[in-house]
N, C-alpha and C positions, 0 to 999 in steps of 0.2 A: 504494500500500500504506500503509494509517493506521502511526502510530508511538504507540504507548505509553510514556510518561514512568514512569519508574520511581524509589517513595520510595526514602529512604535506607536504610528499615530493611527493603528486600525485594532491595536492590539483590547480594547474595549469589547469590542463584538464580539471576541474568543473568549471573555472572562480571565484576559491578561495573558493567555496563553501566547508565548511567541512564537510556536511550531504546531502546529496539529496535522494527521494523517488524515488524507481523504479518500475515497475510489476517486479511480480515471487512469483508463488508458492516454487520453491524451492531455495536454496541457488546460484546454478550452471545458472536458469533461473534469476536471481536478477543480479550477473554481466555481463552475457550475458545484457541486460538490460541497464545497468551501460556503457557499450563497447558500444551499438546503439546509445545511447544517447548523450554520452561523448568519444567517438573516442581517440582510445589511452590505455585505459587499459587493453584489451584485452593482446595484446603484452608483458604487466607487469605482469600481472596476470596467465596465460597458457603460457605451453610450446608448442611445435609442436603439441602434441598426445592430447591436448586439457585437462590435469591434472593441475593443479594448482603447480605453479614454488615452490620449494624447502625451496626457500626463504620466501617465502609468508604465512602467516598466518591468516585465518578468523575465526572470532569468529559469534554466535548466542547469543547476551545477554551476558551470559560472559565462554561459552563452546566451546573452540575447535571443527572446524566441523572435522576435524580430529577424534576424539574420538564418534561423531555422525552417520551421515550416508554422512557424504563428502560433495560432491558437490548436491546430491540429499535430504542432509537433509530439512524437511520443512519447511517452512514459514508462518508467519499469517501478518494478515494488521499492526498488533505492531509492530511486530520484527523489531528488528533492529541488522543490521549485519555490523562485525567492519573491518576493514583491515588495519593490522596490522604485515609492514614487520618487518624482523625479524634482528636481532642488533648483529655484531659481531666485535669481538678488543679485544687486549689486555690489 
């Protein structure tokens, strides 16, 4: 079962938890997963059209799924997948 690493500032909707395991073969099934369980990140996570918000950033290990195969990249029982929004300022 993959484990999602959870940031500081989402860590609320887990009950503080900063990792939790979820089902999903693939990255897109993992937080779908993550939203059933934990209600609330769905909303952070996707936009209306169900893509992952602009801001938002997840990793496989330590690979952009961006540079992978997105939300369909896949999964094993190790993996672990990070989310990791994204930091702006001057």
């Amino acid at each position: 079962m993959p484990s999602i690493r959870i940031p500081t500032q989402l860590r609320t909707l887990t009950g503080n938890a900063g990792e939790v395991r979820v089902d999903g073969s693939t990255v897109g099934e993992a937080l779908k997963a993550l939203d059933a369980a934990h209600p609330g990140f769905g909303d952070r996570l996707f936009d209306d059209a169900g893509a992952l918000r602009r801001f938002v950033n997840v990793f496989v290990a330590d690979e952009d799924i961006r540079f992978l195969q997105g939300l369909e990249t896949p999964l094993e029982d190790t993996s672990t997948v990070s989310i990791i929004p994204a930091v702006a300022g001057g």
